[in-house]
TORNU-341382 format. One record per residue (C-alpha): residue in one letter; x, y, z. Coordinates in steps of 0.02 Angstrom, whole numbers, padded with zeros to 5 digits, always signed. Layout:
residues N
AXYZ/...
end
This chain:
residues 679
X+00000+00000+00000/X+00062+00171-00053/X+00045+00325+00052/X-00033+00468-00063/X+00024+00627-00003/X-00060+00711-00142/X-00235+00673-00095/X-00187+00748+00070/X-00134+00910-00004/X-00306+00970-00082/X-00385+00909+00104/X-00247+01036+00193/X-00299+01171+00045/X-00475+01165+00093/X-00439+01185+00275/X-00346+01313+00265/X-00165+01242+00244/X-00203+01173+00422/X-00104+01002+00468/X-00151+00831+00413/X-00126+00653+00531/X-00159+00499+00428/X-00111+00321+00500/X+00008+00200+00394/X-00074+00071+00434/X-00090-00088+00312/X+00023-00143+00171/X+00189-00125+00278/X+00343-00262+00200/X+00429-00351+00350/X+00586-00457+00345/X+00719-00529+00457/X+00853-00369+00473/X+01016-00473+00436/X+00948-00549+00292/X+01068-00513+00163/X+00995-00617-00006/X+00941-00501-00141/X+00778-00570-00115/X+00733-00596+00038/X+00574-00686+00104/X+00451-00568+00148/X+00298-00538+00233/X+00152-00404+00241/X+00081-00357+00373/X-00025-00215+00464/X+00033-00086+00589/X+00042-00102+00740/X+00117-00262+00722/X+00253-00393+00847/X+00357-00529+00799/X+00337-00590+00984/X+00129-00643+00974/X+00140-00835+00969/X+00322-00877+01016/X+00302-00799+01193/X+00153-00955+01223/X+00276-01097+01153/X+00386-01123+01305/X+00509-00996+01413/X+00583-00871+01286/X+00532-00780+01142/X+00636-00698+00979/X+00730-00558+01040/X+00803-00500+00858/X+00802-00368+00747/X+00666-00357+00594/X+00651-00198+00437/X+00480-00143+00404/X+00436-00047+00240/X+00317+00059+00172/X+00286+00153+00016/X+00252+00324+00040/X+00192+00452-00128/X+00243+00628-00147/X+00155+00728-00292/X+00208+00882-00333/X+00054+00975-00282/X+00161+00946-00109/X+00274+01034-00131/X+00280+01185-00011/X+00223+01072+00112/X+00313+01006+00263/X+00303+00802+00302/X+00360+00748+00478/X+00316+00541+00531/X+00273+00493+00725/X+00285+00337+00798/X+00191+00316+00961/X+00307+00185+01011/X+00427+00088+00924/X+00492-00067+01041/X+00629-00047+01079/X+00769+00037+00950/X+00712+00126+00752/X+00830+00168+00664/X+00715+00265+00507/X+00762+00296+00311/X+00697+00367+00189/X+00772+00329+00016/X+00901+00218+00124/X+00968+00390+00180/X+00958+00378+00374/X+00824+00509+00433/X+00832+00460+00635/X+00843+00371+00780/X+00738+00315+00925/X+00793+00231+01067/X+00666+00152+01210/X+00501+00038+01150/X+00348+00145+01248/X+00379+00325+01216/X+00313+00410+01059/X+00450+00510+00938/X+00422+00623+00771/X+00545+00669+00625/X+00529+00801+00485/X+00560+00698+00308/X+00527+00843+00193/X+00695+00858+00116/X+00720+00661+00125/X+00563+00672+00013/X+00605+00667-00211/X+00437+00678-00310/X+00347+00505-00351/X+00376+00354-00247/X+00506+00334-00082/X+00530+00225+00033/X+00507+00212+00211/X+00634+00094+00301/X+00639+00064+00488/X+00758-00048+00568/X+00663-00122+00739/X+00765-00221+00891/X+00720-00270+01042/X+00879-00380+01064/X+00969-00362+01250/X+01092-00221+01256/X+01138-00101+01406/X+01117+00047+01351/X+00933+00043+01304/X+00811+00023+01457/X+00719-00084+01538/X+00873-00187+01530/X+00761-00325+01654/X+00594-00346+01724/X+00465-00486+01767/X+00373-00446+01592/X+00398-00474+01413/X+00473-00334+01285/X+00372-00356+01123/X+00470-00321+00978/X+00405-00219+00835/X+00312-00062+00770/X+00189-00091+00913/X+00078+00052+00903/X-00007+00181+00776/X+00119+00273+00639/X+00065+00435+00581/X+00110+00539+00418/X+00095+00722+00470/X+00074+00849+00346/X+00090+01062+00379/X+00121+01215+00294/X+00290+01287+00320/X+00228+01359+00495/X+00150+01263+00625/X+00139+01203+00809/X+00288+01088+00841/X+00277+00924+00810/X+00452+00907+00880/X+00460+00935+01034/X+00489+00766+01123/X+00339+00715+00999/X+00226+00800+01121/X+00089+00900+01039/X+00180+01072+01081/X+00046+01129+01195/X+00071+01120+01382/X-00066+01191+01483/X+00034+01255+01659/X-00082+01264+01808/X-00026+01395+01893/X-00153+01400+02022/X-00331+01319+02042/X-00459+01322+02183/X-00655+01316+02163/X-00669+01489+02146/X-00542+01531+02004/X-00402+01433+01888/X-00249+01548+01833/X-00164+01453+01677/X-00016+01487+01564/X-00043+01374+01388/X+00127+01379+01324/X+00160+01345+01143/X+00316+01272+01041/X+00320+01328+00859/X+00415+01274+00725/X+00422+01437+00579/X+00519+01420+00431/X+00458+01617+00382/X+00492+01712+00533/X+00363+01787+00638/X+00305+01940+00544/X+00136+01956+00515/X+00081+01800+00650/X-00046+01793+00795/X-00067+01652+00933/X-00229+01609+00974/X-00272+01518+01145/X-00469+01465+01190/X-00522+01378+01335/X-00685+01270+01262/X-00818+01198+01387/X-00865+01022+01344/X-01015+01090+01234/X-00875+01227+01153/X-00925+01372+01222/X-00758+01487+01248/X-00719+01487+01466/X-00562+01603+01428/X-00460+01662+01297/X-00304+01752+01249/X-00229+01826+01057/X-00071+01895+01036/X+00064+01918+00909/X+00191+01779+00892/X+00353+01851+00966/X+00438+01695+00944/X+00458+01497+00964/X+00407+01480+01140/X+00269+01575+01185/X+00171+01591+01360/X-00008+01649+01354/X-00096+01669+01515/X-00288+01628+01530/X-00419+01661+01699/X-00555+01558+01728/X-00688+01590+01884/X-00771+01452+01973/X-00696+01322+01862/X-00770+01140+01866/X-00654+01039+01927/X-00570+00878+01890/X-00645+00789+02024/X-00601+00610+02027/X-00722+00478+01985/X-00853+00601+02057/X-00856+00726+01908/X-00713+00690+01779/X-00730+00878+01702/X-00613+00904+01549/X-00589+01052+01448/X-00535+01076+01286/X-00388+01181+01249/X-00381+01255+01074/X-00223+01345+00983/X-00224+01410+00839/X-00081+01487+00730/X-00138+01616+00618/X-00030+01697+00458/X-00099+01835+00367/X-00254+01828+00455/X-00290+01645+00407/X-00276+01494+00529/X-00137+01395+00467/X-00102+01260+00606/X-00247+01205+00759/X-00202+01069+00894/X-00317+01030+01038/X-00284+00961+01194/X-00405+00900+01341/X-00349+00951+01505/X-00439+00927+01700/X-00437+01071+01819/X-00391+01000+01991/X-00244+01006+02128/X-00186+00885+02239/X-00077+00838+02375/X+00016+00705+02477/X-00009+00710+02678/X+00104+00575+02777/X-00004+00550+02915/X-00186+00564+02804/X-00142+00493+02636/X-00205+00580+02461/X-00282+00727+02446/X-00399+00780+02274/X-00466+00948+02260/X-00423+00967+02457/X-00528+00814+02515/X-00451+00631+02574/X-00461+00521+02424/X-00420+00346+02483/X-00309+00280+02337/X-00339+00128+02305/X-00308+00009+02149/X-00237-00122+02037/X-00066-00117+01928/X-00089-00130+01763/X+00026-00184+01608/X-00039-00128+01453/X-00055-00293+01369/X-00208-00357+01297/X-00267-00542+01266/X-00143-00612+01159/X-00094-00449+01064/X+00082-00420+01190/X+00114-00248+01185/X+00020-00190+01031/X-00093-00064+01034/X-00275-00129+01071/X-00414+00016+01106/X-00542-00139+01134/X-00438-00211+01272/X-00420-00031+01348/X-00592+00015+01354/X-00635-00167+01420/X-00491-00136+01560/X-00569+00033+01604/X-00750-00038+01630/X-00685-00177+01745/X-00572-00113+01841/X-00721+00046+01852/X-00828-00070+01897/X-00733-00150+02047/X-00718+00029+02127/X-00528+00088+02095/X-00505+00243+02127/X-00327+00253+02058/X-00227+00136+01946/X-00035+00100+01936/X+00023+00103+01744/X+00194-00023+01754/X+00321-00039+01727/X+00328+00080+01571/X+00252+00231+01512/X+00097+00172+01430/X-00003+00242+01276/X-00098+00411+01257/X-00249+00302+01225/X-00247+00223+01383/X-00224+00384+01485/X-00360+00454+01406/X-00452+00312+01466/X-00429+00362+01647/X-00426+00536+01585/X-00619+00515+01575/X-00653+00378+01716/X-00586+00493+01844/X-00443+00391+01917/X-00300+00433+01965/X-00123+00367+01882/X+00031+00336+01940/X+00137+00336+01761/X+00290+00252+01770/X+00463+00260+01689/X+00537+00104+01590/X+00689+00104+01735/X+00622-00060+01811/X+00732-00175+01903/X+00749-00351+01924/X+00645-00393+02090/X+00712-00543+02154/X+00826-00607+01999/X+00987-00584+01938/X+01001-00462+01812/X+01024-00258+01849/X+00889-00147+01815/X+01009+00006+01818/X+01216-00015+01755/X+01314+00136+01785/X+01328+00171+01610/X+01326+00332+01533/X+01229+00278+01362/X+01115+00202+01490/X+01087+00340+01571/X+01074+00466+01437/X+00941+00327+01361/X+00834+00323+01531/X+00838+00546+01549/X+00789+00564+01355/X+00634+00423+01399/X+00586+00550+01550/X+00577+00682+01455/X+00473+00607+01339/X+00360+00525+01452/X+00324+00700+01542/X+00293+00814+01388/X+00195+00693+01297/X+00080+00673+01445/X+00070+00845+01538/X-00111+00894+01496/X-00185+00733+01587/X-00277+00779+01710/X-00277+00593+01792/X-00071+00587+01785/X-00038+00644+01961/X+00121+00547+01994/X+00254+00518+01915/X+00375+00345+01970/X+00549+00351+01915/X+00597+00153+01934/X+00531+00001+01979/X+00649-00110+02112/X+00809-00057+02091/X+00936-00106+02223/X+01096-00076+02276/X+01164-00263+02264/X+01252-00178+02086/X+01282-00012+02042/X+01231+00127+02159/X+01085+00181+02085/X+01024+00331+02225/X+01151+00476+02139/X+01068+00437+01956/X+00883+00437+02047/X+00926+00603+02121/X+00980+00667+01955/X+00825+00606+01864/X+00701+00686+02017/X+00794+00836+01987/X+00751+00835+01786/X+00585+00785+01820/X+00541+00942+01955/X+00619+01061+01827/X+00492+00997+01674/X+00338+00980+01785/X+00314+01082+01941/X+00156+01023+01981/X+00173+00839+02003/X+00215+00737+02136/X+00377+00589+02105/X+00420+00441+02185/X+00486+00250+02144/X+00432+00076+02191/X+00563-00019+02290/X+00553-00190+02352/X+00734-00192+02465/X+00873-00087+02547/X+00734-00023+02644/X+00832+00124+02718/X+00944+00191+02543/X+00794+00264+02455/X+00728+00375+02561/X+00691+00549+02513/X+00756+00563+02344/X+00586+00567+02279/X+00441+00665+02343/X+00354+00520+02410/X+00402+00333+02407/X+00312+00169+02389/X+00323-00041+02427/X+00329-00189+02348/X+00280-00302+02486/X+00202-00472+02470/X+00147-00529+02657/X+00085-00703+02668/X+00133-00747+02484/X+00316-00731+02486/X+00348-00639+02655/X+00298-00786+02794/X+00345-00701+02953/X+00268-00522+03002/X+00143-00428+02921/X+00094-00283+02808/X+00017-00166+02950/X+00184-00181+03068/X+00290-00164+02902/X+00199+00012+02836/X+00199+00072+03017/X+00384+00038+03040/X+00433+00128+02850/X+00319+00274+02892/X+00454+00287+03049/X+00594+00257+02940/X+00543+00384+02792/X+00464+00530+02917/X+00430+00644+02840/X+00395+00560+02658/X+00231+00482+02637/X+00250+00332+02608/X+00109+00204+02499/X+00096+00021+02441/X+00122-00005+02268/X+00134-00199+02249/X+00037-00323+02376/X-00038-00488+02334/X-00022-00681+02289/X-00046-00802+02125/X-00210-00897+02095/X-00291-00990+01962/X-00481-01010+01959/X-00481-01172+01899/X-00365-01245+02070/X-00458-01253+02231/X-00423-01304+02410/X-00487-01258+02577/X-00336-01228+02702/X-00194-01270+02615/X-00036-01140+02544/X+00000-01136+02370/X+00121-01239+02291/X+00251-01195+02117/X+00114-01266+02007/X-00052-01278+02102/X-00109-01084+02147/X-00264-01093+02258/X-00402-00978+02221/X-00439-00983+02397/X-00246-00940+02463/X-00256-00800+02353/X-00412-00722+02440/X-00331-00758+02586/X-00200-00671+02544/X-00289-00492+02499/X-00410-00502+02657/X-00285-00520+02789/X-00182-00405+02684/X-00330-00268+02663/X-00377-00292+02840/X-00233-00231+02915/X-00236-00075+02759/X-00418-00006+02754/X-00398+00088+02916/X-00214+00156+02905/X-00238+00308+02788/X-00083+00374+02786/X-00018+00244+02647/X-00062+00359+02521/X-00089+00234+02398/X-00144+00043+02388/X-00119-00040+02229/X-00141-00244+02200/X-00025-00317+02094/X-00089-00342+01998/X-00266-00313+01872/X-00254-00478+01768/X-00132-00620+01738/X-00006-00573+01607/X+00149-00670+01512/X+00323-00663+01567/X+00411-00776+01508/X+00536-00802+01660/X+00387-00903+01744/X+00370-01054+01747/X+00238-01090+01890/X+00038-01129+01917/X-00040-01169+01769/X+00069-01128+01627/X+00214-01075+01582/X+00268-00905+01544/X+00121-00836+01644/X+00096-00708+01807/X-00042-00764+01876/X-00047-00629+02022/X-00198-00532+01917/X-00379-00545+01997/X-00427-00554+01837/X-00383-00699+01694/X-00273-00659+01568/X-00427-00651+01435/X-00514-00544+01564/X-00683-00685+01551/X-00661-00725+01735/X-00651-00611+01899/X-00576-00682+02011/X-00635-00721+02204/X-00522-00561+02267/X-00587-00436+02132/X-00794-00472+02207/X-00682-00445+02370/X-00618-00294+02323/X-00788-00255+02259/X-00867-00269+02402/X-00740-00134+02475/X-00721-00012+02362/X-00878-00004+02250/X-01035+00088+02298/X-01152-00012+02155/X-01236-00151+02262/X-01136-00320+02241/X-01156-00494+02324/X-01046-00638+02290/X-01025-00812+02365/X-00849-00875+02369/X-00779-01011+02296/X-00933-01038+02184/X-00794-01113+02079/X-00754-01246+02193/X-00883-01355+02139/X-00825-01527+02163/X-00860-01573+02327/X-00795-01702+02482/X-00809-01600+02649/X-01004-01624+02706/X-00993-01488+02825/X-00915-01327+02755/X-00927-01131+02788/X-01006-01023+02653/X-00898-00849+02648/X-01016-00682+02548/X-00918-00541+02488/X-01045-00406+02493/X-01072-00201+02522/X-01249-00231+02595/X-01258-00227+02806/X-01351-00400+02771/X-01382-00567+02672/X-01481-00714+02691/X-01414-00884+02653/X-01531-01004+02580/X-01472-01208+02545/X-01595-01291+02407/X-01740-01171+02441/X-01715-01182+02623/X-01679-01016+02733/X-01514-01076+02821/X-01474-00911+02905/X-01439-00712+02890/X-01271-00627+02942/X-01208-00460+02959/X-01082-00393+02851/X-00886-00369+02949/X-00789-00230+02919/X-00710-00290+02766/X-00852-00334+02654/X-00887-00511+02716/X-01016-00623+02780/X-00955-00826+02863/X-01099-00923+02875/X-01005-01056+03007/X-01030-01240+02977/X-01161-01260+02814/X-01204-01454+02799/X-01190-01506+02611/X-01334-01649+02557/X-01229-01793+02454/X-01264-01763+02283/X-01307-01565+02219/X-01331-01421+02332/X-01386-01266+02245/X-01320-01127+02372/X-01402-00955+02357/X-01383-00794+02423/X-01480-00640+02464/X-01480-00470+02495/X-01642-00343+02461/X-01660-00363+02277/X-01471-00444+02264/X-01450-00619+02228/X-01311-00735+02194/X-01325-00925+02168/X-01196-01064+02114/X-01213-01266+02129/X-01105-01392+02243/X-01084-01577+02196/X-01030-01673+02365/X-00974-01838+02346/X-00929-01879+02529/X-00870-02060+02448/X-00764-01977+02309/X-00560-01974+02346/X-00497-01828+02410/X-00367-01718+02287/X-00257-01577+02336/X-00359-01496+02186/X-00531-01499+02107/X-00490-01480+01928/X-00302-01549+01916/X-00379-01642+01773/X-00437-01489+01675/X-00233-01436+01628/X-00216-01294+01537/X-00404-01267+01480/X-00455-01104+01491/X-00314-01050+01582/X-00256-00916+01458/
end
């Protein structure tokens, strides 16, 4: 497929010489990158696009290599006068881009967006587009580790931009050149500076700026014109009684329109959405949104969707919004990479709050360094933060930003980087709040971030002690720094089941896993000063250094199934918590092969009360605890099927139990079952 740049000129004529976007999407040429036959074999495919989708299932390791893709792209000379610049939202994890097989630019890091001007690369008539992808290990490219899978490949959207030979910078760190500074907000007025990077091949003379601040049904809140003094330019804007960005209460966006005008015609427009809203970290009373307690709480979430790695998958985003909306989050935890603009936007609109992470992620509990002291490393890791920051300022759910996932000082000293990268990160965004994730050296990381959170797994693989006396003792340690929980929880499959007993390598309890979260979450829900409490994690997802529970290649820590069709027994927990939509849900409804006669049935719930009823028959009603649940104590089971219902007002929940009394007992109901729906 061939890129025609002259249709796109009449479109920019007709508007006004304002830019075109187009996705180059289908009809891209892919081959191995060393393949040096005159014809080598190719393939086509579509953009986005991974080498990585199938091989990561077949065992413990997956192609870490280097592939070309190409694409045609047509200039006619009706273009000409026009400028051309590509983006790539991500490229994973080095591009190295030609046009003509001239070199036009370099990218280095797999989940950070960059752009390139092409004009003069461009002859008349038919070029080509070339880009070299890797993700093959190297150290001077991060992550260099992590307890996830780096899918190589064009993995999301590429865009042809088109302009006339003045227009809002599309080169800035491949942000959109518009960075709405809130200077100060309250409820009863919002003081902003809109700042503006241009790119002007013809000077300034004869140029205006225009800034409007649009209501969601466009009517202008506040604008500003002025004559374009330069490249950079500031425009301030006033707003009374703003609506706010208010969390999942009232997710208010604006629109923020800037126009470029030339002779008194518009001849560039971006928008931008943007949330009105401050916020604030206490370390004795925990978030604070809008100056009221917001009890973070949450899931960590890889963007990864069912069996398409890393691409680019709006589907599996919306779907991930709704459920994890659903169970009541009221912040989320992007990891351990900065994630696409589609998916912020997601929360953008849900009202939850993100922590948005840098790709500087460490190893955990494995061998290999997450930080080298390495200059190219380093240089790699600061160019990826300023990325991640100017590509995302205007979101008004980005709150926090995290600088590195478990880093440690068993290698390099990584605390004199970290303080160097803090630094960077306060002097591009003033308003946000920093911190890291750390999972050791508990007393090396204080204070070099604004705040500071855990990665602590209590009663999964932390036996003695617990999470309450551990979060007590670090808010000691870190005093002043507030100090959250971004990592708790334990493996499960919903297809194991056992009443009492730990997990093992390969069988992963349903049950242990709910065990787990409420003895974790009972010892959380009334110590507000962790500012934040996020699960890890949201659903199971591949990495291919497992090789535990039920298959290989698979972290199956997520509350929710890889192909997001089951919720697991600790996400109706969680429910039950956090949501204020009624829910009821009997546990281990799964567990439906039977040998105990006499068993307790345990209700996740939100409502004071339920009912139990066994095969018609009222059995009982309990009251609700302070975590969501409801024991009815010692339930006797009829051989053969029991059909166990639930009730509460209008809410009802039902599921069947077989008892066999006779049958042999197994460590696990469904050993027999395998792999079967397990991813």
């Amino acid at each position: 497929m061939t890129v025609a740049l002259m249709a796109l000129a009449g479109a920019a004529t007709a508007m006004g010489s304002v830019r075109t976007d187009q996705l180059i999407t289908d009809g891209w040429t892919f081959y191995p990158g060393y393949d040096v036959r005159k014809t080598p074999e190719t393939q086509t495919v579509s953009v986005p696009h991974s080498w990585n989708l199938t091989d990561v299932f077949s065992g413990l390791r997956y192609e870490r290599n280097t592939f070309v893709y190409e694409h045609a792209i047509h200039r006619d000379a009706a273009m000409r006068g026009r400028r051309v610049f590509l983006r790539f939202d991500a490229v994973n994890a080095v591009a190295d881009v030609a046009v003509n097989q001239q070199t036009v630019g370099r990218h280095a890091g797999g989940y950070t967006a960059f752009s390139m001007e092409i004009t003069q690369a461009l002859n008349d008539g038919q070029n080509k587009l070339s880009v070299m992808v890797s993700n093959a290990y190297r150290t001077d490219v991060a992550p260099l580790s992590g307890d996830f899978n780096i899918y190589g490949g064009i993995t999301r959207p590429v865009h042809l931009i088109t302009t006339g030979p003045d227009c809002i910078s599309p080169l800035d760190h491949a942000s959109s050149g518009v960075y709405v500074h809130q200077d100060r907000v309250s409820a009863e007025a919002a003081d902003l500076t809109v700042e503006t990077v241009l790119s002007l091949t013809t000077g300034t003379a004869g140029k205006q700026l225009r800034v409007a601040l649009l209501d969601s049904d466009g009517t202008v809140a506040a604008s500003a014109e002025g004559p374009v003094t330069g490249e950079n330019m500031r425009q301030a804007l006033h707003i009374s009684h703003p609506r706010l960005w208010n969390g999942r209460q009232d997710p208010y966006q604006y629109t923020v329109r800037v126009e470029l005008i030339s002779g008194g015609e518009v001849v560039d427009r971006v928008e931008e959405q943007t949330g009105l809203r401050w916020f604030s970290v206490d370390a004795d009373r925990g978030f604070f949104l809008n100056g009221r307690h917001l009890d973070l709480h949450g899931v960590c979430r890889h963007e990864e969707g069912y069996r398409t790695g890393g691409l680019l998958n709006e589907q599996a985003i919306e779907e991930d919004g709704q459920i994890i909306e659903e169970m009541g989050a009221t912040g989320v935890r992007f990891v351990h990479y900065p994630h696409s603009r589609q998916d912020v936007w997601q929360y953008d609109k849900r009202g939850i709050v993100l922590w948005y992470e840098l790709n500087l992620a460490g190893p955990g509990g494995y061998l290999m360094p997450g930080y080298v002291k390495n200059a190219d490393l380093e240089a790699n890791v600061m160019q990826n933060l300023e990325e991640m920051i100017k590509q995302n300022y205007n979101s008004p759910a980005i709150c926090i930003w995290s600088l590195c996932n478990e880093l440690s000082f068993k290698y390099d000293e990584p605390a004199t980087f970290l303080r160097r990268l803090n630094a960077r990160a306060k002097e591009l965004d003033r308003q946000r709040l920093t911190t890291l994730a750390i999972c050791y050296d508990q007393d090396k990381f204080q204070h070099i971030t604004d705040l500071i959170g855990w990665n602590k797994y209590f009663g999964w693989y932390l036996s003695k002690g617990g999470i309450g006396e551990f979060m007590d003792e670090a808010k000691a340690l870190s005093a002043p720094q507030p100090v959250g929980l971004c990592e708790y929880g334990a493996a499960a499959s919903p297809f194991k089941h056992a009443f009492g007993r730990r997990s093992t390598n390969r069988l992963h309890y349903e049950e242990d896993q709910t065990r787990v979260h409420e003895d974790n979450w009972i010892q959380l829900y009334n110590r507000p000063f962790v500012w934040c409490k996020f699960i890890w994690q949201y659903n199971d997802n591949p990495s291919s250094i497992r090789d535990e529970g039920d298959a290989k290649g698979m972290n199956d820590k997520g509350i929710v199934t890889y192909d997001r069709k089951i919720r697991k027994d600790a996400y109706y927990f969680y429910q039950a918590n956090w949501s204020s939509v009624p829910v009821i849900r009997i546990a281990s409804s799964r567990y439906t092969d039977r040998t105990e006669a006499v068993t307790d049935v345990k209700v996740f719930t939100n409502q004071p009360s339920a009912t139990l009823y066994l095969n018609g028959k009222r059995v009982a009603k309990g009251r609700r605890d302070e975590i969501g649940r409801i024991v009815f104590k010692g339930v006797k089971l009829q051989e053969g099927d029991n059909k166990v219902t639930v009730r509460a007002g209008r809410l009802t929940d039902s599921c069947t139990w077989n008892l066999r009394s006779g049958a042999k007992k197994e460590d696990s109901q469904e050993q027999r079952q395998g792999l079967d729906g397990a991813v």
